[in-house]
TORLO-17753 format. One record per residue (C-alpha): x, y, z; residue in three letters; residue number from 1. Coordinates in Angstrom, 2 decimals. Layout:
BEGIN
+---------+---------+---------+-----+-----+
:      xx :      yy :      zz :  aa :   i :
+---------+---------+---------+-----+-----+
:       X :       Y :       Z : ALA : NUM :
...
+---------+---------+---------+-----+-----+
***
This chain:
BEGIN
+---------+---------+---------+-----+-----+
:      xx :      yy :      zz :  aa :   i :
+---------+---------+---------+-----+-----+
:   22.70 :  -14.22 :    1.22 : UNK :   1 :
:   22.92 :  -10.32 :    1.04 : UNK :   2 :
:   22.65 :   -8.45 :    4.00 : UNK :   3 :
:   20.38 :   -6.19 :    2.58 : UNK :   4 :
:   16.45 :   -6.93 :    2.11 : UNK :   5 :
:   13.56 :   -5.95 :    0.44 : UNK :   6 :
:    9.58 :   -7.27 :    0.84 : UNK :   7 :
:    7.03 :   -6.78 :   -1.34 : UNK :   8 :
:    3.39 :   -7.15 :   -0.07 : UNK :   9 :
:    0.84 :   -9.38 :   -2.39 : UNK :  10 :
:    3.89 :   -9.92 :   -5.02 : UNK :  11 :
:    2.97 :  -12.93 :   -6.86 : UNK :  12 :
:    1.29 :  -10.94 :  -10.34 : UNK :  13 :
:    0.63 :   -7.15 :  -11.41 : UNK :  14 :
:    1.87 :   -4.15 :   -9.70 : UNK :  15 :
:    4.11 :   -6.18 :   -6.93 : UNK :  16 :
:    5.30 :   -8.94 :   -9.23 : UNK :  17 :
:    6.49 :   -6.14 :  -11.54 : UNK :  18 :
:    8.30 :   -4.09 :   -8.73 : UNK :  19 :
:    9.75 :   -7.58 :   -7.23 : UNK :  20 :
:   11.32 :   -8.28 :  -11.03 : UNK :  21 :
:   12.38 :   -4.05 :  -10.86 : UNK :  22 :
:   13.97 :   -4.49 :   -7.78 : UNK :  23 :
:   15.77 :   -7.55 :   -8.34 : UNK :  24 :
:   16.93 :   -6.25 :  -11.80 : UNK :  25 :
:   18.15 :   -3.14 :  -10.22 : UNK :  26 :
:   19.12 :   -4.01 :   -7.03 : UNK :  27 :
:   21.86 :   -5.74 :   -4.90 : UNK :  28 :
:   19.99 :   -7.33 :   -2.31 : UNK :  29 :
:   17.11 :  -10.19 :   -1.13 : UNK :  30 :
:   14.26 :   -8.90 :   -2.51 : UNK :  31 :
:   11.05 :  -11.40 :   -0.99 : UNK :  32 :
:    8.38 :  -12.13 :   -3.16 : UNK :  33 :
:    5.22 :  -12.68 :   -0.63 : UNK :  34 :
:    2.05 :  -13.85 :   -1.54 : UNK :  35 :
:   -0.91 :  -15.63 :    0.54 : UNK :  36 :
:   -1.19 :  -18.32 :   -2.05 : UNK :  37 :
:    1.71 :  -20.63 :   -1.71 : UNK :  38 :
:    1.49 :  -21.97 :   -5.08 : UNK :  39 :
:    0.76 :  -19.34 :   -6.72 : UNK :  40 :
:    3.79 :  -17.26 :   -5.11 : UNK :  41 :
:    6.26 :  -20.13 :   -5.78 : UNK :  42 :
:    5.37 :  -20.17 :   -9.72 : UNK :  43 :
:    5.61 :  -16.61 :   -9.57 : UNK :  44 :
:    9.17 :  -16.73 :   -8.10 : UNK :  45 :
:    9.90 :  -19.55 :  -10.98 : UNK :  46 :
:    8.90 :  -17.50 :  -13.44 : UNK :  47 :
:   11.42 :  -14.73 :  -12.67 : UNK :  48 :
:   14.45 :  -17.27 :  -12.09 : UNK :  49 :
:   13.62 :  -18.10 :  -15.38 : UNK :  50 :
:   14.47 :  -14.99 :  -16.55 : UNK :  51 :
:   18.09 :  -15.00 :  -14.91 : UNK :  52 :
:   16.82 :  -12.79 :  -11.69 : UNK :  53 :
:   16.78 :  -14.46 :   -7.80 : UNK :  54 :
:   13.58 :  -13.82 :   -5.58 : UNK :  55 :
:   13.17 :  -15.61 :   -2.71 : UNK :  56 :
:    9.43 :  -16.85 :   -1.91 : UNK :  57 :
:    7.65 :  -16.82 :    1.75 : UNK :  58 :
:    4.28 :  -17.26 :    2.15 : UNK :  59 :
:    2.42 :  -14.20 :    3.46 : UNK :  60 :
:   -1.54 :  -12.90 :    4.49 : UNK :  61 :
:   -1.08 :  -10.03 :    5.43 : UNK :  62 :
:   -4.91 :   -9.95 :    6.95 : UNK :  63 :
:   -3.38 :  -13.09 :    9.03 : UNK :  64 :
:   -1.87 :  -12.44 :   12.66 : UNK :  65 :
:   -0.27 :  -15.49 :   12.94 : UNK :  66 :
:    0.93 :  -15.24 :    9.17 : UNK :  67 :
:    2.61 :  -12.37 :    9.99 : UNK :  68 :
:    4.50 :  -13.08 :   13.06 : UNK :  69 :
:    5.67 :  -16.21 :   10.93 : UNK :  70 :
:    6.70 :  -14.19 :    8.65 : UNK :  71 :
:    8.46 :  -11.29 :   11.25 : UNK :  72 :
:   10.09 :  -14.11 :   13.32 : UNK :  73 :
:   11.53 :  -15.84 :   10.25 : UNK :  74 :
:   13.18 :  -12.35 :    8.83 : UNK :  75 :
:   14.38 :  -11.13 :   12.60 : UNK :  76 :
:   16.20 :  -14.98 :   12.41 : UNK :  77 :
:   17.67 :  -14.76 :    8.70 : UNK :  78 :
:   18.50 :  -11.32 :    8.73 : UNK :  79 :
:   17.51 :   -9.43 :   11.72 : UNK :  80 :
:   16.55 :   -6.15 :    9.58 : UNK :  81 :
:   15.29 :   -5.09 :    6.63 : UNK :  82 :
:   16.25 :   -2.26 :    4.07 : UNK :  83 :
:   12.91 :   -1.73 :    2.02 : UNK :  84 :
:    9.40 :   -2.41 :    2.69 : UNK :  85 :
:    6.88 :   -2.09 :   -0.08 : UNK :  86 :
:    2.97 :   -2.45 :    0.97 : UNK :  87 :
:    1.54 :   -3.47 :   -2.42 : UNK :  88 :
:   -1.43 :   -6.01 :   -1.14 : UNK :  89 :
:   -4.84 :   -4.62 :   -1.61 : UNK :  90 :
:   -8.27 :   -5.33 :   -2.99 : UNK :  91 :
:  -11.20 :   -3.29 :   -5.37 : UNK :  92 :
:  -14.71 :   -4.25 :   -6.01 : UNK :  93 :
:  -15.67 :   -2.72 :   -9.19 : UNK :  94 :
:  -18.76 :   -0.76 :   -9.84 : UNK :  95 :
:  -20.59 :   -4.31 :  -11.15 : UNK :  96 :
:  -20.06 :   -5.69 :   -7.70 : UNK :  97 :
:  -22.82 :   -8.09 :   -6.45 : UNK :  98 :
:  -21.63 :   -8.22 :   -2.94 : UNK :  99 :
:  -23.44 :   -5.90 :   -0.05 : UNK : 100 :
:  -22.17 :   -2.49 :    0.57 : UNK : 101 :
:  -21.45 :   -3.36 :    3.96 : UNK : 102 :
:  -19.44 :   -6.72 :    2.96 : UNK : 103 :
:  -17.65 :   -4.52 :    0.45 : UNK : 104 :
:  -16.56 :   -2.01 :    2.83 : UNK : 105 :
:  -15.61 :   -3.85 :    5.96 : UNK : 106 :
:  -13.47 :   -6.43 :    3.50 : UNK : 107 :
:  -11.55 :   -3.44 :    1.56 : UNK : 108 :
:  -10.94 :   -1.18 :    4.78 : UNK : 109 :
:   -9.83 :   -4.32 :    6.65 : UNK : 110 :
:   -7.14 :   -5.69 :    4.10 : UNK : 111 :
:   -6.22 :   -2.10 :    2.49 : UNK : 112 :
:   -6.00 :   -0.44 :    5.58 : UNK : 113 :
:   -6.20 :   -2.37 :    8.67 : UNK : 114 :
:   -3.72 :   -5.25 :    7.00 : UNK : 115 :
:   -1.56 :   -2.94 :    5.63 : UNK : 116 :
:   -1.22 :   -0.97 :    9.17 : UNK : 117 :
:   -1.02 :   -3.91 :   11.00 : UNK : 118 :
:    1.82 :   -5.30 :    8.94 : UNK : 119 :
:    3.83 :   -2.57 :    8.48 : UNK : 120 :
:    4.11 :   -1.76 :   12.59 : UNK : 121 :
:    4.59 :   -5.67 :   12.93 : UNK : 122 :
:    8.04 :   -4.94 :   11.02 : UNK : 123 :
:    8.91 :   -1.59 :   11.90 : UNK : 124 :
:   11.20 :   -2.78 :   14.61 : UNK : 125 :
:   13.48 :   -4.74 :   12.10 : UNK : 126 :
:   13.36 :   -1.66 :    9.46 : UNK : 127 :
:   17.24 :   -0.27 :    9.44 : UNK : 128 :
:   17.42 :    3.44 :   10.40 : UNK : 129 :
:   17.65 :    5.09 :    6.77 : UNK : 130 :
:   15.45 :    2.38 :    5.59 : UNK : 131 :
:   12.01 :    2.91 :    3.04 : UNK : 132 :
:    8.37 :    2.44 :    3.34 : UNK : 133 :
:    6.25 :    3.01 :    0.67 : UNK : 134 :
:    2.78 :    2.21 :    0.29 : UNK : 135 :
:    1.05 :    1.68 :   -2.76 : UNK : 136 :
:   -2.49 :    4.40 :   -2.72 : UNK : 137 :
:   -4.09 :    5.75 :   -5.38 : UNK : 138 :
:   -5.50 :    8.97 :   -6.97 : UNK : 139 :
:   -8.54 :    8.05 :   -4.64 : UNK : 140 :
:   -7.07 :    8.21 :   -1.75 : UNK : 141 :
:   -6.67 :   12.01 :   -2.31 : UNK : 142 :
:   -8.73 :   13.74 :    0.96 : UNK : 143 :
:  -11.09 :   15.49 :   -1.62 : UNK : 144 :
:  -12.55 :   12.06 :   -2.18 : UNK : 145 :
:  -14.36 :   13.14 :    1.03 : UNK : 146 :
:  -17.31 :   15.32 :    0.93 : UNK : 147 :
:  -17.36 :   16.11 :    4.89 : UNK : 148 :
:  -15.13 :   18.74 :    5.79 : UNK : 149 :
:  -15.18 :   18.15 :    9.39 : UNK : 150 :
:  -14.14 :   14.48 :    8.35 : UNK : 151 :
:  -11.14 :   15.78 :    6.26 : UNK : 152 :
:   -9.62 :   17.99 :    9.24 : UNK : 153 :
:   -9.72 :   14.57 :   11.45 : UNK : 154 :
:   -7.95 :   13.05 :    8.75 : UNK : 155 :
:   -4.93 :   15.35 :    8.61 : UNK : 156 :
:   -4.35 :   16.00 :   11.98 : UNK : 157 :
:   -1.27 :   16.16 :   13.29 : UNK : 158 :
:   -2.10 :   14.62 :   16.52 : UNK : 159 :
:   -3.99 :   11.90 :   15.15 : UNK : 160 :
:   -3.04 :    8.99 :   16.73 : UNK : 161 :
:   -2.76 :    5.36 :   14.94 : UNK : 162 :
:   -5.54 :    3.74 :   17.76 : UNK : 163 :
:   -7.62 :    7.52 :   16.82 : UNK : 164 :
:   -7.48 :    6.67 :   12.38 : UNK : 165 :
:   -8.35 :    2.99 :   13.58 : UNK : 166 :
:  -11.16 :    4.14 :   15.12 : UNK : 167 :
:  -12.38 :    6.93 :   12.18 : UNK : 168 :
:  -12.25 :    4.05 :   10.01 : UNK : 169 :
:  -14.41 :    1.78 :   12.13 : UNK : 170 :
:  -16.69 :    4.42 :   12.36 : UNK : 171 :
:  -17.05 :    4.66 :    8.70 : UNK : 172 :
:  -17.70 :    0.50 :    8.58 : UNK : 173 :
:  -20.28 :    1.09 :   10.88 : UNK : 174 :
:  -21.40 :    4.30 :    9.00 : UNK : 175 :
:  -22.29 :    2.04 :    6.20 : UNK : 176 :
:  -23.86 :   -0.82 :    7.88 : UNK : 177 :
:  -26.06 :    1.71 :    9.24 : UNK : 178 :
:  -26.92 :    3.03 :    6.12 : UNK : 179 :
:  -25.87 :    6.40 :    6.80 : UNK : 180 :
:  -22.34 :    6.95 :    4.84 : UNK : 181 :
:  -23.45 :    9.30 :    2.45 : UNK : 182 :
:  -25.53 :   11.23 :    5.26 : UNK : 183 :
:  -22.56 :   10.95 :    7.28 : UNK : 184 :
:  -20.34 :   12.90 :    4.96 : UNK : 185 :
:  -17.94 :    9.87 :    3.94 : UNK : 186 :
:  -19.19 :    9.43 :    0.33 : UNK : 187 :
:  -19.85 :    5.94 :   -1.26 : UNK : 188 :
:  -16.47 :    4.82 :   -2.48 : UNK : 189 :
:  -14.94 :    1.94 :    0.18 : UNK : 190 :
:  -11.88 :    2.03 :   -1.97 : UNK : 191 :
:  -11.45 :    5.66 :   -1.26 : UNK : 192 :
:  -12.33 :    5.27 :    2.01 : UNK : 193 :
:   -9.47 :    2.70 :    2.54 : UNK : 194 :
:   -6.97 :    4.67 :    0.52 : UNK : 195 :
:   -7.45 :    8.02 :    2.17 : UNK : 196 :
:   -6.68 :    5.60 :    5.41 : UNK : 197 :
:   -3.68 :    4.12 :    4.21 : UNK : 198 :
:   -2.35 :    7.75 :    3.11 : UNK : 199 :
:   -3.29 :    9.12 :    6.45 : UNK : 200 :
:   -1.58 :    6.21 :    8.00 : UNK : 201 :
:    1.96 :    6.77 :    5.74 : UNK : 202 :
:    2.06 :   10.78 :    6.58 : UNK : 203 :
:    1.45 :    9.95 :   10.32 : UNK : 204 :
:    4.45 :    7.06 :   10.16 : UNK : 205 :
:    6.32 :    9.65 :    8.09 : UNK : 206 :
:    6.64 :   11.86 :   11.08 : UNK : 207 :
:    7.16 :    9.21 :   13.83 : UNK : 208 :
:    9.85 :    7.52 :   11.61 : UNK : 209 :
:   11.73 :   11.15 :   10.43 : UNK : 210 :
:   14.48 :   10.96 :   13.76 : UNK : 211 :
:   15.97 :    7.39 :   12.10 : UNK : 212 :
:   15.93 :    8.62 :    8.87 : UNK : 213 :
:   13.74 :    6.37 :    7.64 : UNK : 214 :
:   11.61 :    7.70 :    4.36 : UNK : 215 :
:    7.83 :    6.38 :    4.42 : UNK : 216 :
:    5.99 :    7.42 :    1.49 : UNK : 217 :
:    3.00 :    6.72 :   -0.77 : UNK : 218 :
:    2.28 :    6.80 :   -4.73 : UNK : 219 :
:   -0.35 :    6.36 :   -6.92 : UNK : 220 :
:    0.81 :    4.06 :   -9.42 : UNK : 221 :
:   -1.93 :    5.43 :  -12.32 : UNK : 222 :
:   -4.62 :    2.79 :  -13.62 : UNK : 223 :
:   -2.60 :    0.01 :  -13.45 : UNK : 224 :
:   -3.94 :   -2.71 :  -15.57 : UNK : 225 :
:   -4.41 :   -5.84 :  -13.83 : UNK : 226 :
:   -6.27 :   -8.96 :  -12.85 : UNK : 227 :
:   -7.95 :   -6.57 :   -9.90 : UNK : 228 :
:   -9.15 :   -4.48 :  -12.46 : UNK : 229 :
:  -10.15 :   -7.04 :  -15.57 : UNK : 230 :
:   -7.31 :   -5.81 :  -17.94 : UNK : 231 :
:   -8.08 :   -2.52 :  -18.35 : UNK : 232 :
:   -5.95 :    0.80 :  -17.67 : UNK : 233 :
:   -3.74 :    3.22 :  -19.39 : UNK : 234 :
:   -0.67 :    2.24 :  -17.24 : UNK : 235 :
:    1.56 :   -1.14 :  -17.51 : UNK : 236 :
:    2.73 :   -3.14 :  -14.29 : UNK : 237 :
:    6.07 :   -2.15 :  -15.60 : UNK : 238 :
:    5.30 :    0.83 :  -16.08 : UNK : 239 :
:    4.31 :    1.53 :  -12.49 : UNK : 240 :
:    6.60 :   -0.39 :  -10.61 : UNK : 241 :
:    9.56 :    2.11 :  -12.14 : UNK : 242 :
:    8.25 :    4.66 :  -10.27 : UNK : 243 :
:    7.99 :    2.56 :   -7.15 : UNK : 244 :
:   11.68 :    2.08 :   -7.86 : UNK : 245 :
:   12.51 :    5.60 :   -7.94 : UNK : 246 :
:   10.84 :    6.17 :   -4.39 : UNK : 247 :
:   12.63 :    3.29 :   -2.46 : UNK : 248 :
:   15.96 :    3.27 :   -4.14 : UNK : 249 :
:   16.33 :    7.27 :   -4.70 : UNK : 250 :
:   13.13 :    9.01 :   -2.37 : UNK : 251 :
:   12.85 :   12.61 :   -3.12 : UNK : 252 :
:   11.70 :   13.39 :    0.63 : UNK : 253 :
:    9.42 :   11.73 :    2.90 : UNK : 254 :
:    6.03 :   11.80 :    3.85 : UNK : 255 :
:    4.90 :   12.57 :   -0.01 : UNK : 256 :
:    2.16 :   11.74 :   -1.68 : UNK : 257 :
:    3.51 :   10.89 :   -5.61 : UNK : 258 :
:    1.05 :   10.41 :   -8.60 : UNK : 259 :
:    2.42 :    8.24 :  -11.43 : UNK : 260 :
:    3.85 :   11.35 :  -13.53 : UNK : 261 :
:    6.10 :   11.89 :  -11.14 : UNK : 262 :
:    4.23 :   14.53 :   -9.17 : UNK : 263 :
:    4.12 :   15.30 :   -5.74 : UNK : 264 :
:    0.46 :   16.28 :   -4.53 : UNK : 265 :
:   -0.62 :   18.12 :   -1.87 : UNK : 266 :
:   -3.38 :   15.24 :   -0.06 : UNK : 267 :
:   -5.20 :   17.94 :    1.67 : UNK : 268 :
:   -5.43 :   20.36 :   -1.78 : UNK : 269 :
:   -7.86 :   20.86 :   -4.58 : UNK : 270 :
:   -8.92 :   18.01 :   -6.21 : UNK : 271 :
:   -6.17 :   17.47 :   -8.57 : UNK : 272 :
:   -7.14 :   14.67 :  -10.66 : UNK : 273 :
:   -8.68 :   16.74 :  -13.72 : UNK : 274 :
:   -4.90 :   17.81 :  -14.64 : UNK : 275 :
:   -3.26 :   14.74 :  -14.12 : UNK : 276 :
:   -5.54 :   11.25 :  -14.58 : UNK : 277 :
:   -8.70 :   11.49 :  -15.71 : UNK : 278 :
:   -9.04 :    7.54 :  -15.38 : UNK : 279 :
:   -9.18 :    7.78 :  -11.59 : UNK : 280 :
+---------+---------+---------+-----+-----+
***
C-alpha cells in the first residue's frame, strides 16, 4: 500500500465520488472513498475498480463520534499519517422544504459545520507537515450572505477562537428557534449560515496550520448538479472536482477562498457573485 493518503468526506456519488475517481486517476497514492452508508460506499468503490482505478472503502459519519475515532484509529494503525484531506460531506434543504426552520437549521449547521470541524481536528494530528485541507463551501458562504455587520466583524476575527465560532453558530440555532434570525441580523439561509461557518473555520485553521506548512483552503465548486440538488446546475461533478484537484495537488497559497472559475475571492469583500455565478 502507498505511503501516501488521501480521504474524501461523503465520497460515495456527486462532487466527492468525482474528486475520489480525479484523485485516483491523477494521483500516486490511497485515496479513501468514505461514506456513512456501507453499501452504498462499497458499490461506489466497485464502480470505479471497474473502470481500472483502486479506491479503498471505510465506512464513515462524519456527524458520528464514535465513527470517527474508528475511522482515526484505523488510519493512525495502517498508515500513521495522511497527505490530503478533502471535507466534501454536507447537506441542503431546498426552498420546497417541508421540514421546520428550526429542524432545518440545527441539522445543516450541525453536519456542515459542526461535523466537518469536528472531523477535521479529529485528524489533524495524523496530517503530514506540508499536507492539504480543503473544504468544499460555496458562493454562499461568502460573509455578505450576512446582513448584520456587527455579525460579520465576529466572523473574521483574527482572534476568534474555534470554542468562540462554535458558540456564534449555536447562537444562530438558537436565534432561529427563537424566531428572531432575521431580527437578529443572520438572514434566513441555514445553508449560508453553515457555509460562512465552515469558511470561517478553514481561514482560522489556515493560520494555526501555516508553521507546518500545511495548506487549508476552501472552494466553491459552482452549482454542482447532483442528487442534493435534484439534477439541476450549470456545473458537472467532473467538472468541479478538477478544480478540487488543482487545490490539493498544486495549492496556489493557503487560507483562500476559490470560486469555480478559478478565482480567488476576498470572503470579507463586496458581494461578488453578480460577476461570477449568478446561479448561487
Amino acid at each position: 500500500m502507498s505511503k501516501k493518503v488521501a480521504v474524501v468526506t461523503g465520497s460515495n456519488k456527486g462532487l466527492g465520488f468525482a474528486i475520489v475517481k480525479a484523485l485516483c486517476s491523477n494521483w500516486n497514492g490511497t485515496v479513501y472513498l468514505t461514506s456513512r452508508d456501507q453499501r452504498r460506499g462499497q458499490s461506489a468503490c466497485e464502480e470505479l475498480k471497474n473502470l481500472g482505478l483502486s479506491p479503498v472503502f471505510h465506512q464513515l459519519d462524519v456527524t458520528d463520534e464514535s465513527s470517527i475515532k474508528k475511522f482515526r484509529d484505523y488510519i493512525e494503525e495502517n498508515h500513521q499519517q495522511i497527505d490530503i484531506l478533502v471535507n466534501n460531506a454536507g447537506i441542503l434543504f431546498l426552498k420546497d422544504a417541508k421540514e421546520p426552520k428550526e429542524f432545518q437549521a440545527e441539522q445543516t449547521v450541525s453536519v456542515n459545520f459542526f461535523a466537518l470541524a469536528n472531523f477535521t481536528e479529529a485528524m489533524l494530528p495524523l496530517i503530514k507537515n506540508g499536507g492539504t485541507v480543503l473544504n468544499i463551501s460555496s458562493s454562499s458562504g461568502h460573509l455578505s450572505r450576512i446582513p448584520s455587520e456587527a455579525l460579520r466583524q465576529k466572523f473574521i476575527s483574527e482572534e476568534l477562537s474555534l470554542q468562540q465560532l462554535k458558540e456564534l453558530m449555536n447562537s444562530y440555532v438558537e436565534s432561529v428557534k427563537e424566531g428572531r434570525e432575521i431580527e437578529d441580523g443572520w438572514g434566513d439561509s441555514p445553508y449560508v449560515i453553515s457555509k460562512v461557518g465552515v469558511n470561517a473555520y478553514t481561514f482560522m485553521l489556515s493560520r494555526k496550520l501555516a508553521e507546518k506548512g500545511i495548506t487549508v483552503n476552501c472552494m466553491h465548486p459552482g452549482y454542482v448538479i447532483s442528487d442534493m440538488t435534484r439534477g439541476v446546475g450549470s456545473v458537472t461533478p467532473e467538472q468541479g472536482a478538477q478544480l478540487a484537484l488543482k487545490l490539493v495537488l498544486d495549492p496556489p497559497g493557503t487560507g483562500l477562498y476559490v470560486w469555480h472559475d478559478g478565482t480567488v475571492v476576498p470572503w470579507d469583500g463586496p458581494d461578488p457573485r453578480g460577476f461570477i455565478d449568478k446561479k448561487m
